[in-house]
C-alpha positions as a Markdown table, in Angstrom:
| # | Residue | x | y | z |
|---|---|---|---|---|
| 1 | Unk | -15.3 | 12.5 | 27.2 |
| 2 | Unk | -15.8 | 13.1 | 23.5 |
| 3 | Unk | -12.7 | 12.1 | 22.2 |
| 4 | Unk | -13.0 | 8.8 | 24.3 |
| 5 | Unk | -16.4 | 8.2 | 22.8 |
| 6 | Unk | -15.0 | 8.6 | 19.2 |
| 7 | Unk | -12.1 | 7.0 | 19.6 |
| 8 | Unk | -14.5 | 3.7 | 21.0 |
| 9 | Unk | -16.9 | 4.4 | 17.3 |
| 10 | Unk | -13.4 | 4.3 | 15.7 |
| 11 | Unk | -12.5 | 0.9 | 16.9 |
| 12 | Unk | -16.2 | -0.2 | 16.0 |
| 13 | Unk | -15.9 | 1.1 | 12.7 |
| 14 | Unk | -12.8 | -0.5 | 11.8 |
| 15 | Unk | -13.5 | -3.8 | 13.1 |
| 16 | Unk | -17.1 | -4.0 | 12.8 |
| 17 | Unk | -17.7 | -2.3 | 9.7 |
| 18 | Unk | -15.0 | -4.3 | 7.3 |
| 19 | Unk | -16.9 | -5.1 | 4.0 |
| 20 | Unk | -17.9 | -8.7 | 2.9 |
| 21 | Unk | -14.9 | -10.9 | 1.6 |
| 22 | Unk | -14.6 | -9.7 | -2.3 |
| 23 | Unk | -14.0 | -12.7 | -4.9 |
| 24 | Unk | -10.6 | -11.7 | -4.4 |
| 25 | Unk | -10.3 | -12.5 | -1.6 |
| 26 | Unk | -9.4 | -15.9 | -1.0 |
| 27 | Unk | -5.8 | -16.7 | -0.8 |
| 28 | Unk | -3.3 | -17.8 | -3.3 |
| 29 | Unk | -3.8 | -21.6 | -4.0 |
| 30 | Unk | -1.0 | -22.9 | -1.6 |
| 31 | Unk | 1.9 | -25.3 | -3.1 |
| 32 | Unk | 3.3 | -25.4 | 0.0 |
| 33 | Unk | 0.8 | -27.2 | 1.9 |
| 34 | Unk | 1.7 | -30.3 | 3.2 |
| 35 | Unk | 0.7 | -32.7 | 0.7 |
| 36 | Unk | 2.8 | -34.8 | 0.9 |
| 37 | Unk | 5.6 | -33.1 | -2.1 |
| 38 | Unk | 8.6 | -31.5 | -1.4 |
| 39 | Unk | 7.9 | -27.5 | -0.4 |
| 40 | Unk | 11.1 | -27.2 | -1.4 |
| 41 | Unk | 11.0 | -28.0 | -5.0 |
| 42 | Unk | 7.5 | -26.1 | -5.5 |
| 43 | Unk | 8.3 | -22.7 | -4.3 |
| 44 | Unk | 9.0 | -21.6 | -8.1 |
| 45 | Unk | 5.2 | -21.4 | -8.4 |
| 46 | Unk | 4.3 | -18.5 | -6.4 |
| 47 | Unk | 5.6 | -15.8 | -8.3 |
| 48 | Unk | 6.8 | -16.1 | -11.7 |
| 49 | Unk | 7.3 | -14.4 | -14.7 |
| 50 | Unk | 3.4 | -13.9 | -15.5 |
| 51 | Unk | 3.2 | -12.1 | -11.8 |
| 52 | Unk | 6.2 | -9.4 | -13.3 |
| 53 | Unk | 3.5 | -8.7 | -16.4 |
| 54 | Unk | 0.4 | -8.3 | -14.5 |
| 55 | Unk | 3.1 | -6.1 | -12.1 |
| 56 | Unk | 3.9 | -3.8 | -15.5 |
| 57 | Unk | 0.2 | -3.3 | -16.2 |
| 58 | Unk | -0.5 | -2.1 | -13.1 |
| 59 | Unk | 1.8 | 0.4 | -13.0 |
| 60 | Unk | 1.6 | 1.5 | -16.6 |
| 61 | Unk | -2.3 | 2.0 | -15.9 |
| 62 | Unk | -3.1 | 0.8 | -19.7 |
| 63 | Unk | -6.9 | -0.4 | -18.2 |
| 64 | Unk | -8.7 | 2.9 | -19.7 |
| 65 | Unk | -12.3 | 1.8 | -17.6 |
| 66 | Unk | -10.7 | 2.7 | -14.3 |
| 67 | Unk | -12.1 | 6.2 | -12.7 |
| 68 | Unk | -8.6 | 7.1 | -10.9 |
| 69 | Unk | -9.0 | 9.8 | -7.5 |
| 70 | Unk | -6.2 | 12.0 | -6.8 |
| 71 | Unk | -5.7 | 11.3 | -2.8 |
| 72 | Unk | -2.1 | 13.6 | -1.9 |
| 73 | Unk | 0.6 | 15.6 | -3.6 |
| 74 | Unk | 2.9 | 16.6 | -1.2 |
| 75 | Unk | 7.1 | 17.7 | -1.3 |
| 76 | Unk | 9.8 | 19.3 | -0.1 |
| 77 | Unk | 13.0 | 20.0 | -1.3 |
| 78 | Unk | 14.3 | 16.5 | -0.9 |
| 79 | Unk | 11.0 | 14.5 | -1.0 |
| 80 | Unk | 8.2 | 14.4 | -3.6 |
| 81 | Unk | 4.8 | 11.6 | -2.9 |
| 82 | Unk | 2.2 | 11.5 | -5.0 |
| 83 | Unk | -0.8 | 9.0 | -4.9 |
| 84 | Unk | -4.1 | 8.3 | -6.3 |
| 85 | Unk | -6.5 | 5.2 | -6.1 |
| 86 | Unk | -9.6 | 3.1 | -8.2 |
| 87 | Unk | -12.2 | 1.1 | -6.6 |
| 88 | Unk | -12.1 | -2.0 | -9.1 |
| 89 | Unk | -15.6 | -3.8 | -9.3 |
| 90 | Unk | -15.5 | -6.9 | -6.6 |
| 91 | Unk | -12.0 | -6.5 | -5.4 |
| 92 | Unk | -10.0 | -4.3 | -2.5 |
| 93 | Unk | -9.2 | -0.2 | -3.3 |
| 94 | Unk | -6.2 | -0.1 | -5.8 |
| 95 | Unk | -3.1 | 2.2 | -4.9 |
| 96 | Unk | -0.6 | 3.8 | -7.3 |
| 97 | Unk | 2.2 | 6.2 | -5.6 |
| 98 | Unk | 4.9 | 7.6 | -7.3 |
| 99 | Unk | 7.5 | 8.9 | -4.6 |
| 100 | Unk | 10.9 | 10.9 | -6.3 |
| 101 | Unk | 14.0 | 10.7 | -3.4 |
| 102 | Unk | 17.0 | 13.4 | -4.4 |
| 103 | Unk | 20.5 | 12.4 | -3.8 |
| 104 | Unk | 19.8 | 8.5 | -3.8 |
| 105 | Unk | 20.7 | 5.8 | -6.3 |
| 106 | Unk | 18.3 | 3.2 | -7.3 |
| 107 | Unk | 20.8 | 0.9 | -6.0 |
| 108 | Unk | 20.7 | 2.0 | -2.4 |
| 109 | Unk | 16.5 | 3.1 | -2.6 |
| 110 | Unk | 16.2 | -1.2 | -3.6 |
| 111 | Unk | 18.5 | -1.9 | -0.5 |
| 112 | Unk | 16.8 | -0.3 | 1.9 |
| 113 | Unk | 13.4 | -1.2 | 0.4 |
| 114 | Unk | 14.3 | -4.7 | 1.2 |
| 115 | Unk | 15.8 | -4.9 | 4.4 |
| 116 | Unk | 13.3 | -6.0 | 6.4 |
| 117 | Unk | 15.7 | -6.3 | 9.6 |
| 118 | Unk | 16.1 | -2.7 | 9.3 |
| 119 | Unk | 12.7 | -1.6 | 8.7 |
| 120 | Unk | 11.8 | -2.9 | 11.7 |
| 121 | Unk | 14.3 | -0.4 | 13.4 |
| 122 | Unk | 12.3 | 2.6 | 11.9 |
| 123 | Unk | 8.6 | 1.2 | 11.1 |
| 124 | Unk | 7.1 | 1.0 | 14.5 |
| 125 | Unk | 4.3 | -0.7 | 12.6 |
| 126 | Unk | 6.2 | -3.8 | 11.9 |
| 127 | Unk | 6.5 | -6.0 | 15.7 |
| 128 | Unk | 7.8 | -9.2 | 14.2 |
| 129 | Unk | 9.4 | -10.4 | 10.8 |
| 130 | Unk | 10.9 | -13.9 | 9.9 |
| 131 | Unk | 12.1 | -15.5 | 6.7 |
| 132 | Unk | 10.3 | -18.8 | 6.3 |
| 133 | Unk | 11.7 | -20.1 | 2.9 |
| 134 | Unk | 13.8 | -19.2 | 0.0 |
| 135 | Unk | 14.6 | -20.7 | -3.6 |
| 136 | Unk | 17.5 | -20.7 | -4.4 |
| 137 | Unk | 16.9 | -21.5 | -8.0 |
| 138 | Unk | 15.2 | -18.3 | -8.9 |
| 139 | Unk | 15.3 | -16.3 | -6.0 |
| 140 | Unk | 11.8 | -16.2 | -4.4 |
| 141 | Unk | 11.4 | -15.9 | -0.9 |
| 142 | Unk | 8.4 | -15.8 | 1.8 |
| 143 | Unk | 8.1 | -14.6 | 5.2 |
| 144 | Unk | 6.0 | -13.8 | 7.8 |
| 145 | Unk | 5.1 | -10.5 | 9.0 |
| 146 | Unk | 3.0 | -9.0 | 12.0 |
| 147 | Unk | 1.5 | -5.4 | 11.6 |
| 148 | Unk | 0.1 | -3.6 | 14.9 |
| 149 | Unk | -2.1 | -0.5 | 14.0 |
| 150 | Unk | -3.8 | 1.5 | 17.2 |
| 151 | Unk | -7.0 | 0.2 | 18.5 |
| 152 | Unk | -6.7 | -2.7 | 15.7 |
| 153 | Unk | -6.4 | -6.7 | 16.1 |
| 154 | Unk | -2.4 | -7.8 | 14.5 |
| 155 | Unk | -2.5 | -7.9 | 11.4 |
| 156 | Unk | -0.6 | -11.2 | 10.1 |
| 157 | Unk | 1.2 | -10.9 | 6.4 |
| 158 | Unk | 2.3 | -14.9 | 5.0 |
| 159 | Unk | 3.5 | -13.4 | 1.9 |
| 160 | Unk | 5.9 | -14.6 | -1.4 |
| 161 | Unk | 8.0 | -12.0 | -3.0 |
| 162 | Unk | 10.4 | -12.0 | -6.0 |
| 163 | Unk | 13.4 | -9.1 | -7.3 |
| 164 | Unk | 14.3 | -8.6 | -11.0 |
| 165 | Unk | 16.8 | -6.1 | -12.5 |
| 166 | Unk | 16.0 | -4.6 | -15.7 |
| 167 | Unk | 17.6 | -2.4 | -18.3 |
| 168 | Unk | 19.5 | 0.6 | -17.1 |
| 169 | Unk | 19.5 | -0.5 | -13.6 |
| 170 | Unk | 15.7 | -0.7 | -13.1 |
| 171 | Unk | 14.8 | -2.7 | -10.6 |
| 172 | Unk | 10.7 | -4.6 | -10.2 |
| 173 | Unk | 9.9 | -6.7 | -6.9 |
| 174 | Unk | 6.7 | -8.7 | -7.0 |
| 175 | Unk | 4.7 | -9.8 | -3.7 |
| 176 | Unk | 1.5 | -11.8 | -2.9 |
| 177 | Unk | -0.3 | -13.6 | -0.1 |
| 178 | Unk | 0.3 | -17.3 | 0.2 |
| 179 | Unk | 0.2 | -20.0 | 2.8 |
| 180 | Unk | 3.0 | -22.0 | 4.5 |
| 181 | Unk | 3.3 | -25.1 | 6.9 |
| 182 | Unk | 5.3 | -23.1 | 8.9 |
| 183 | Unk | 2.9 | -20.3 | 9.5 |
| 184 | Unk | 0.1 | -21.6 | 10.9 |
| 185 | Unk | -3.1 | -19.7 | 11.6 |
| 186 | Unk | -3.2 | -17.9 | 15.3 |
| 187 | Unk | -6.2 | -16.7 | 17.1 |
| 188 | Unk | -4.1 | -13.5 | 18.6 |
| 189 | Unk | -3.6 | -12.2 | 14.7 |
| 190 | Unk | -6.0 | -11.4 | 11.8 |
| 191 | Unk | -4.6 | -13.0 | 8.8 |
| 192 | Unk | -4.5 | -10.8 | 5.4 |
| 193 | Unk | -6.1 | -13.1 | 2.7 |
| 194 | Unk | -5.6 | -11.2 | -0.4 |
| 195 | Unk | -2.2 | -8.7 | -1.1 |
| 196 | Unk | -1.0 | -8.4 | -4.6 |
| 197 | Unk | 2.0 | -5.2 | -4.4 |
| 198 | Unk | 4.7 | -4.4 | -6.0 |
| 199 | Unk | 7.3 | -1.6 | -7.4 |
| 200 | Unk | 9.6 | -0.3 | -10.2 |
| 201 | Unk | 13.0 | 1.3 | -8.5 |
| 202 | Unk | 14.3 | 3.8 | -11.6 |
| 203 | Unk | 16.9 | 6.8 | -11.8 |
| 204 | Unk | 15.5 | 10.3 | -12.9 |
| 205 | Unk | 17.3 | 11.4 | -15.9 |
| 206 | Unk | 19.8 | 14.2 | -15.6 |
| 207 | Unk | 19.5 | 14.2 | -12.1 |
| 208 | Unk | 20.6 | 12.9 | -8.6 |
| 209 | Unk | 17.4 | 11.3 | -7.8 |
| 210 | Unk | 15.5 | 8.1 | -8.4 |
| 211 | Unk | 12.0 | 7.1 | -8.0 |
| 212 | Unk | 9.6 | 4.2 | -6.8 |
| 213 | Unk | 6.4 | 3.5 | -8.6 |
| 214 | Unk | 4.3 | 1.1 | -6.5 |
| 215 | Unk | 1.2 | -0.4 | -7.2 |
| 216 | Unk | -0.9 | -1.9 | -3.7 |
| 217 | Unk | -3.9 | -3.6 | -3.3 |
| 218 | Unk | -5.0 | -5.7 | -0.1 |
| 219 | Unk | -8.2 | -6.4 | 1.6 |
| 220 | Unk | -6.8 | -6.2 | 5.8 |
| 221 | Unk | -10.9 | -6.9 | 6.6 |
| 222 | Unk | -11.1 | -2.5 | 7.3 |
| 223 | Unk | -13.7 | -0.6 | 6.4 |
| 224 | Unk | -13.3 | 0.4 | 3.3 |
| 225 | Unk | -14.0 | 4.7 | 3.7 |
| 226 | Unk | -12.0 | 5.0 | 6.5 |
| 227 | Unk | -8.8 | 3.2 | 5.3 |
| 228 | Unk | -8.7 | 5.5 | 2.7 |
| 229 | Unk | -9.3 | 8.3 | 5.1 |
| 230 | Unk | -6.8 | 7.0 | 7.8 |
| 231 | Unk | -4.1 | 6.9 | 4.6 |
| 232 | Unk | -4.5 | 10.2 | 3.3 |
| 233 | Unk | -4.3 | 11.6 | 6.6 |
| 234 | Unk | -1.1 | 9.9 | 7.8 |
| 235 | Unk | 0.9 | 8.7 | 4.6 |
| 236 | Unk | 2.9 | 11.7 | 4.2 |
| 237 | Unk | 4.5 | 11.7 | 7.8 |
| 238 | Unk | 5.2 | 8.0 | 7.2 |
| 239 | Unk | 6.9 | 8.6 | 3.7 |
| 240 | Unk | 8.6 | 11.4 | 5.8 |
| 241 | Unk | 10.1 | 9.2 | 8.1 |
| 242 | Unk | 10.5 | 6.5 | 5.5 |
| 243 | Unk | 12.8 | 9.4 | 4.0 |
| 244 | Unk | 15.0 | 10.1 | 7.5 |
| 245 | Unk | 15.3 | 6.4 | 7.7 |
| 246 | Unk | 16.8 | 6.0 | 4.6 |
| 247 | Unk | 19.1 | 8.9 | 5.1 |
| 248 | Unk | 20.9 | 7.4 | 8.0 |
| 249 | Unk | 20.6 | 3.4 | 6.5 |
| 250 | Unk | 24.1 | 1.9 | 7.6 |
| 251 | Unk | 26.3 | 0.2 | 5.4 |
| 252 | Unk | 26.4 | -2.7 | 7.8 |
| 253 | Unk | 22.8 | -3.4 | 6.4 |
| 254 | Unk | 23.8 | -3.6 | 2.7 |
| 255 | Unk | 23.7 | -7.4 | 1.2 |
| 256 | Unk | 26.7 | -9.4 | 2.7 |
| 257 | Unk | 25.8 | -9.2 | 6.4 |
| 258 | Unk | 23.1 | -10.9 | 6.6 |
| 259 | Unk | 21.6 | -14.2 | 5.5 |
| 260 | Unk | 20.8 | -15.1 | 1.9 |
| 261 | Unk | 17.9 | -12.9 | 0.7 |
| 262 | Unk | 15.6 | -12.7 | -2.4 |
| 263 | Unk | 18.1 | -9.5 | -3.0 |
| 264 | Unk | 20.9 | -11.7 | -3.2 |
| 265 | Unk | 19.4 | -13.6 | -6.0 |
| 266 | Unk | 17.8 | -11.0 | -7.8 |
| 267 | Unk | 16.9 | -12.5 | -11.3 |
| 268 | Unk | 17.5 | -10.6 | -14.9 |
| 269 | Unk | 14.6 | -10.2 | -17.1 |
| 270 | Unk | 14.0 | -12.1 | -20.0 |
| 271 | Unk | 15.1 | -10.9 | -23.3 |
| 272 | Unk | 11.4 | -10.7 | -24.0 |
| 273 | Unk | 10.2 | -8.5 | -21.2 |
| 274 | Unk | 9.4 | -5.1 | -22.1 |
| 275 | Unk | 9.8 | -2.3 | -19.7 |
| 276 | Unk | 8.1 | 0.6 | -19.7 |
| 277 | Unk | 9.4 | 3.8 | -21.6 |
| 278 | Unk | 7.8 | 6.8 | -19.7 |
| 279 | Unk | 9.5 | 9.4 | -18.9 |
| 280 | Unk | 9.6 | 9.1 | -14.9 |
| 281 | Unk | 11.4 | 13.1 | -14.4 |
| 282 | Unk | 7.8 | 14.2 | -12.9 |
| 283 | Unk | 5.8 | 11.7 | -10.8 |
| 284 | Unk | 2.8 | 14.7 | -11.4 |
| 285 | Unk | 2.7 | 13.3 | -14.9 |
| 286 | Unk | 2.9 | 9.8 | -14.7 |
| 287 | Unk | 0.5 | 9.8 | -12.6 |
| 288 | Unk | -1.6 | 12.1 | -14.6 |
| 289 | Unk | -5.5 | 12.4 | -13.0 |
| 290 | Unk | -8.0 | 10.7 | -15.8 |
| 291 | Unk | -10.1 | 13.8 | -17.1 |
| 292 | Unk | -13.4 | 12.3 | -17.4 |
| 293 | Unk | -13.3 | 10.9 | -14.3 |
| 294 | Unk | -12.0 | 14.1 | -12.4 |
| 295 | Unk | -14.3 | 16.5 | -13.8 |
| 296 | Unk | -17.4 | 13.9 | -12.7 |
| 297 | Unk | -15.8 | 14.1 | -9.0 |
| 298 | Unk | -15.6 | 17.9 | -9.5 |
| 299 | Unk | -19.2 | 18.4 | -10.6 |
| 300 | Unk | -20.2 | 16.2 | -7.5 |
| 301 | Unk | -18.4 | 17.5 | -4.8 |
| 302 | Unk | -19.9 | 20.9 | -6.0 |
| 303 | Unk | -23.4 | 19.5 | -5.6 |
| 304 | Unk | -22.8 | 18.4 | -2.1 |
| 305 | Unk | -21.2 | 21.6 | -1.0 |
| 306 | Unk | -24.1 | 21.8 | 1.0 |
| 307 | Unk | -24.5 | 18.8 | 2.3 |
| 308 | Unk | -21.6 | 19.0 | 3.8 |
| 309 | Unk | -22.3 | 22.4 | 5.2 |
| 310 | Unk | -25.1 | 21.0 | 7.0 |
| 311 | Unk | -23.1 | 18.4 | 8.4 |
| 312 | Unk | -20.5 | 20.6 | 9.9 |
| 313 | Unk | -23.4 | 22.5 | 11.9 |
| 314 | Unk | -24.4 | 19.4 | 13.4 |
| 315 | Unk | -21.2 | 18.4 | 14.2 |
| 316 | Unk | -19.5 | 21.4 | 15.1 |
| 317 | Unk | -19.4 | 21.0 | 18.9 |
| 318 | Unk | -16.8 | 18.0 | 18.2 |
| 319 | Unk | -14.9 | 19.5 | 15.7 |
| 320 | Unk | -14.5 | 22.3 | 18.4 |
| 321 | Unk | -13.1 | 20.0 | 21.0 |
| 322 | Unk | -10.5 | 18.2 | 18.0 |
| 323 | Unk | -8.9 | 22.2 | 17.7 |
| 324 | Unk | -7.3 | 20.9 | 21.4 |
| 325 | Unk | -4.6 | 17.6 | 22.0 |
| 326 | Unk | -6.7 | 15.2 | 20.1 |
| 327 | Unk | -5.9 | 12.0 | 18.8 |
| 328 | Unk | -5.9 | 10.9 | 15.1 |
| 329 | Unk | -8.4 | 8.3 | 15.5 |
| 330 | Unk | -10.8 | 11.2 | 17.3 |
| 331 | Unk | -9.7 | 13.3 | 13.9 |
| 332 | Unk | -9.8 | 10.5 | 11.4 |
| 333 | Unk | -13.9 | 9.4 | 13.5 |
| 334 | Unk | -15.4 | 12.5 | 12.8 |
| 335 | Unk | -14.1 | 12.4 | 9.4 |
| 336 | Unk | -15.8 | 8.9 | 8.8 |
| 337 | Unk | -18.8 | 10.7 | 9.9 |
| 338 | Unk | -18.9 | 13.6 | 8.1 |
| 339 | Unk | -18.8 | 11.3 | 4.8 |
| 340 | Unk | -21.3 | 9.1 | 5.8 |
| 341 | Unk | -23.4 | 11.7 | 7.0 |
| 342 | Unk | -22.9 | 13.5 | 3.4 |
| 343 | Unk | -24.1 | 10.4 | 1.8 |
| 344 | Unk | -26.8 | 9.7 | 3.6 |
| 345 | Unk | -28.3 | 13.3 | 2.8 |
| 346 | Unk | -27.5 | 13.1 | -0.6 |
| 347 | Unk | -29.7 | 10.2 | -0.7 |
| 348 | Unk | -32.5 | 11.8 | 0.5 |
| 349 | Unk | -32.0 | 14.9 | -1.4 |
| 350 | Unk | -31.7 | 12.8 | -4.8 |
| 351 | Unk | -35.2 | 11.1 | -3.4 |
| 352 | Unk | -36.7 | 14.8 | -2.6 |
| 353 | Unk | -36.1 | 15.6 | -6.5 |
């Protein structure tokens, strides 16, 4: 009975609870609406050469204001994921993961990262995928993708990506919300207004590995807390399975089976693009933890130790019932509230003083 009842808050949470659209938030301006112009010759326009820069800077994390919090760190002996993420002022939660694969080329880790045919073969997440359009000309393409998340409405993805190969084999892909007169808007699906992602595909020096930097940001209308929580709790034993999938990705996948892709017209980079010259041999370091801002978190998680504390004790008949078969949303609920709960007496402690 108590699982059931937190399972219900969970799905009130998440749908109820989403924050207010950020400035961010409105969609890419559309070329592609029908405007009377050729969609055709206008598809150039969603992601260009600027998008690749703004990609680099994200990933090289040169804006110093940003408070950065660590969120996982997890390996094995084939397998290394580390994450952390910002909260920008007036725009979605920022992501940056660094995940290190052993025995893989960055050849075959771009593949795979791009076949969306096959993904949905191993991403239970992803229900329906479809190429809309692709330029030929510079190799952009956009598709339309539907997301199903437990006890969530479909999530629908219109989005634009573009590939580029760089020195040494490294390889950038670029994505972004737009619109297209193909897609139109359906009651049965929520559609994601803002997604700017991306990643850098590289091989480890001296070794026989390679690694993916990615940078993410998207506002899905979820509330903000527990998305966060909801990913930390489950993004290792997706990256895990990410990891088997690749393992066993067929050759029959691999470019030349299947129709013309953004992968089969990956673009060079300019002779004026400049990469970025870290040393990518421990994903630890490049994602290094910023020190002002982590001693700050350290400081106030000791001053709410007892907040906490308190909240556990008034709490602890559910977190007895979660020891037995209970589900993650039941697990991932009472971890909302625990949060909130600490907040909310923090508050009132700060007002005591």
């Amino acid at each position: 009975m108590a699982v059931a009842i937190l399972e219900r808050l969970l799905f009130f949470l998440f749908a109820s609870s989403s924050p207010q659209p950020s400035p961010l938030s409105a969609a890419t301006p559309n070329p592609l609406s029908p405007s009377g112009s050729n969609p055709e010759s206008r598809t150039s326009e969603l992601v260009s050469e600027a998008d690749l820069k703004f990609l680099v800077k994200n990933l090289d994390e040169i804006d110093e204001s940003e408070s950065w919090e660590a969120v996982i760190d997890k390996r094995n002996n084939l397998l290394h994921y580390n994450a952390k993420c910002c909260k920008p002022k007036n725009a979605p939660v920022k992501y940056l993961s660094v995940t290190v694969f052993e025995n893989c080329t960055p050849e075959l880790l771009r593949d795979f990262y791009m076949d969306n045919n096959y993904r949905k073969q191993w991403d239970k997440t992803v229900v329906e995928h479809e190429q809309l359009q692709l330029d030929r000309s510079n190799g952009t393409e956009i598709g339309r993708t539907i997301k199903k998340f437990p006890l969530l409405t479909p999530r629908e993805y219109i989005l634009a990506w573009r590939l580029w190969e760089g020195n040494d084999k490294t390889y950038y892909c670029f994505i972004k919300e737009c619109e297209h007169p193909s897609a139109p808007l359906q009651r049965k699906c929520v559609r994601v207004r803002y997604f700017r992602s991306g990643w850098r595909i590289r091989k480890v020096p001296g070794r026989d590995a390679c690694e993916i930097k990615m940078y993410h940001q998207e506002d899905a209308g979820l509330n903000v807390e527990m998305a966060k929580l909801a990913f930390a709790r489950g993004i290792w034993s997706y990256v895990c399975k990410m990891h088997a999938a690749l393992c066993k990705y067929p050759s029959s996948s691999q470019p030349g089976s299947d129709p013309a892709t953004a992968l089969s017209l990956v673009q060079k980079t300019t002779d004026n693009f400049k990469g970025t010259p870290e040393n990518p041999t421990a994903p630890a370091a490049t994602l290094g933890m910023s020190m002002m801002g982590s001693r700050k978190r350290k400081l106030e998680r000791r001053q709410s130790g007892k907040v906490v504390a308190n909240g556990l004790l008034l709490v602890g008949g559910v977190i007895c019932l979660s020891r037995g078969n209970c589900s993650l949303g039941a697990k991932v609920a009472m971890g909302y509230l625990l949060t909130k709960l600490g907040k909310h007496n923090a508050r009132q402690s700060i007002g005591e003083s």
